[in-house]
C-alpha positions in Angstrom: -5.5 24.7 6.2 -4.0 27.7 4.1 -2.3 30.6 5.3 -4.1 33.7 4.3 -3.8 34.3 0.4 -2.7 30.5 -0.1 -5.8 28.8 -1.7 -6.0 25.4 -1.8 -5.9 23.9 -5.6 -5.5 20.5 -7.4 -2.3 19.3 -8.5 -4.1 18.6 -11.8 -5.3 21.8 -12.0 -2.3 23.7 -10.8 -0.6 23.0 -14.0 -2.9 24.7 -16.1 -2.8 28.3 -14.1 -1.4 30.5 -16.8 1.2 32.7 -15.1 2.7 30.6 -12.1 5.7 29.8 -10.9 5.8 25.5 -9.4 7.5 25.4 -6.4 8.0 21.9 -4.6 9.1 20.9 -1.2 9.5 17.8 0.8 8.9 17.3 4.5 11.2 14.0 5.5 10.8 12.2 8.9 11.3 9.8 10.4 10.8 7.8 13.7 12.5 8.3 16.6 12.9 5.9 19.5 15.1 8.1 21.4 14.8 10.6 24.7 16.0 13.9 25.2 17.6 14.0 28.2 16.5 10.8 28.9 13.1 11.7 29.7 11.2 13.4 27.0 10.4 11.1 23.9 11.5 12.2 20.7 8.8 10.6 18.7 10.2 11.4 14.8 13.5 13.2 13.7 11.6 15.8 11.4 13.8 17.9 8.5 13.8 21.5 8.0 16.0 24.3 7.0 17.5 27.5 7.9 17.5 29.3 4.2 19.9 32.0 3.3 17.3 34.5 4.2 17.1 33.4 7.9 13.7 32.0 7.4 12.6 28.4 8.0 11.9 26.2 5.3 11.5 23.0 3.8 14.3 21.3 1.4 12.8 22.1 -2.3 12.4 25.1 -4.3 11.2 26.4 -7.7 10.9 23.7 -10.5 10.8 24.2 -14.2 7.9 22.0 -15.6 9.4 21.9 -18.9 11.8 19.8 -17.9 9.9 17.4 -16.7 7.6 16.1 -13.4 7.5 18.2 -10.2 9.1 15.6 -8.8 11.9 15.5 -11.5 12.3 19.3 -10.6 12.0 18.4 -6.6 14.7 16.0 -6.9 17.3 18.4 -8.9 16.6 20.8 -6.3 17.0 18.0 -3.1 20.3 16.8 -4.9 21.9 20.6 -4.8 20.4 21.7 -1.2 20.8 18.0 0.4 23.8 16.3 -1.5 21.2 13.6 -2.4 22.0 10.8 -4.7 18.8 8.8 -6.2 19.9 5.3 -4.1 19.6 7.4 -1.1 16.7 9.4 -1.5 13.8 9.8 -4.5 10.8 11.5 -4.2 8.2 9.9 -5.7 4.1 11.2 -6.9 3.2 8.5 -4.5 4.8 11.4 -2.1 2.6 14.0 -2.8 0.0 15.6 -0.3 -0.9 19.1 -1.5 -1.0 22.2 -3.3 -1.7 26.0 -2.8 -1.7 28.8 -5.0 -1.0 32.3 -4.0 -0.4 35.6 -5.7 0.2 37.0 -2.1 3.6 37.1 -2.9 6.1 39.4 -5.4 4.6 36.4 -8.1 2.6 34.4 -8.5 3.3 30.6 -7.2 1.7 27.2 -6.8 3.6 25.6 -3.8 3.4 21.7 -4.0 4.1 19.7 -1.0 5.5 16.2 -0.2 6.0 14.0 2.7 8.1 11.0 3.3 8.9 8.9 5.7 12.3 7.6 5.7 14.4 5.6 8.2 16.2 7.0 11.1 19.5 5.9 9.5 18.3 7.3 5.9 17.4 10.6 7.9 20.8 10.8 9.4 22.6 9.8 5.9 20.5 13.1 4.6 21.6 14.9 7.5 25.4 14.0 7.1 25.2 14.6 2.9 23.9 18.0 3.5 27.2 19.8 4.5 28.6 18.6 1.5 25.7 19.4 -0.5 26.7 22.6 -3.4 24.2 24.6 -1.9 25.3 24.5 1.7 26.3 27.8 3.4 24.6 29.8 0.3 21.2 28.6 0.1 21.0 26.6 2.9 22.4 27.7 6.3 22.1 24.1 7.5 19.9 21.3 8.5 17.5 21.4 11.4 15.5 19.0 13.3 11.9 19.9 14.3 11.2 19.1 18.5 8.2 17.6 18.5 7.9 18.0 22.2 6.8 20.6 24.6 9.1 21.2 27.7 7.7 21.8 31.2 7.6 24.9 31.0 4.9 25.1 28.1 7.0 26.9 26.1 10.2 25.5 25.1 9.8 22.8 21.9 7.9 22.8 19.4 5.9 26.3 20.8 9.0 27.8 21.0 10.4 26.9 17.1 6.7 27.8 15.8 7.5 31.4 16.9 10.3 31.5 14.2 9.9 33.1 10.4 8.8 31.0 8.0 8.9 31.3 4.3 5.8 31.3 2.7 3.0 28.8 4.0 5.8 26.4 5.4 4.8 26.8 8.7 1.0 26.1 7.9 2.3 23.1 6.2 4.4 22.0 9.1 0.9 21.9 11.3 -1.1 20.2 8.6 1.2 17.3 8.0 1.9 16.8 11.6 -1.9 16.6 12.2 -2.5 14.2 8.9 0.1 12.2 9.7 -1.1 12.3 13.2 2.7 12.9 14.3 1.2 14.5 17.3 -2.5 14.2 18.8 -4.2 17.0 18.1 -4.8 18.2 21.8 -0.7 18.3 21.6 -0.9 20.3 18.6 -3.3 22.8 19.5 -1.7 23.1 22.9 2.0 24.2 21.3 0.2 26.4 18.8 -1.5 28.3 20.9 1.8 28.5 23.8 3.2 29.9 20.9 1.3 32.8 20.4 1.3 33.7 23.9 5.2 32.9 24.7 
C-alpha cells in the first residue's frame, strides 16, 4: 500500500534512480504481555517518534550511499537519534521490508523501510538510551509508543494516534507492517482506520 505519489520500487532498483535522495527507517517492536489498566492487552510495545517538526515518524533518516549500505547509513542515523550502540541494536538487510519512491515531495526520495522485532527489555534499553541520545530535544522530541488498542469508546487508541501528522508515507507504513506482521487482525485494523476518519 503507498500513499499517493509513493510508488512502490525494488530495493535493487532503487539504487540506480539517478537523482534520489535514500532515506531509511526502522519500525522496532516488541511483545508485550502487559495490560493497560489492567484490562486492555497491550499486545507489542511499538517505537515511533515525535520529530522536531511535530510530525510522527520512524527512528531513521537520510543515508549517504557512498558511504556504504543502507543499513550502514540506518545505523549512523539510529546511533545519533536513539543513543544506540551496535551490542544493543544493529539493523541488519535481513531487516528489510520495502521501498517507495516519490518525487511528491520538495525532492526527490526513495524511503526504505525496516522492521525488527526486539525484546521487551531491548525495547526499553532503546527507550531509556534515547534521552541521552545527541539528537534528543533537536531532532527528536522524544520516544513514543504506538497503542495498539482501541478503547470502548471506538475512538481512543490506535484511531485516535492515526489522526496525528505524519511525515511522509510513515503512517501508510505503520498500517502495512502491522497488517504483514499480522500485529493486529485485519478486521482490528480496518476498524481503527476507519474510527479514525470519522473521530
Amino acid at each position: 500500500m503507498a500513499e499517493p505519489g509513493y510508488r512502490s520500487v525494488s530495493r535493487r532498483d532503487s539504487r540506480s534512480l539517478a537523482g534520489y535522495k535514500h532515506a531509511c527507517h526502522v519500525m522496532l517492536y516488541a511483545a508485550e504481555p502487559g495490560k493497560l489498566f489492567g484490562k486492555i492487552p497491550l499486545r507489542y510495545a511499538l517505537l515511533m517518534q515525535m520529530r522536531f517538526d511535530g510530525k510522527i515518524g520512524f527512528p531513521g533518516g537520510f543515508v549517504d550511499l557512498r558511504d556504504g549500505s543502507l543499513e550502514d547509513g540506518l545505523n549512523r542515523e539510529l546511533s545519533e537519534e536513539l543513543g544506540c550502540e551496535p551490542a544493543l541494536l544493529r539493523i541488519a538487510e535481513a531487516d528489510y521490508a520495502t521501498s517507495h519512491a516519490t518525487e511528491a515531495l520538495l525532492q526527490k526520495v526513495v524511503a526504505h523501510f525496516y522492521t525488527r522485532k526486539i525484546s521487551l527489555d531491548q525495547l526499553r534499553r532503546v527507550e531509556l538510551s534515547a534521552v541521552q541520545a545527541r539528537d534528543h530535544g533537536r531532532e527528536v522530541m522524544g520516544i513514543i509508543r504506538v497503542p495498539l488498542y482501541t478503547l470502548r469508546d471506538g475512538f481512543g487508541g490506535l484511531p485516535a494516534f492515526l489522526t496525528n501528522t505524519f511525515i511522509g508515507n510513515a503512517k501508510e507504513q505503520l498500517i502495512e507492517a502491522l497488517r504483514t506482521l499480522k500485529l493486529l487482525s485485519e478486521a482490528e485494523l480496518q476498524s481503527a482506520i476507519s474510527a479514525s476518519r470519522v473521530g
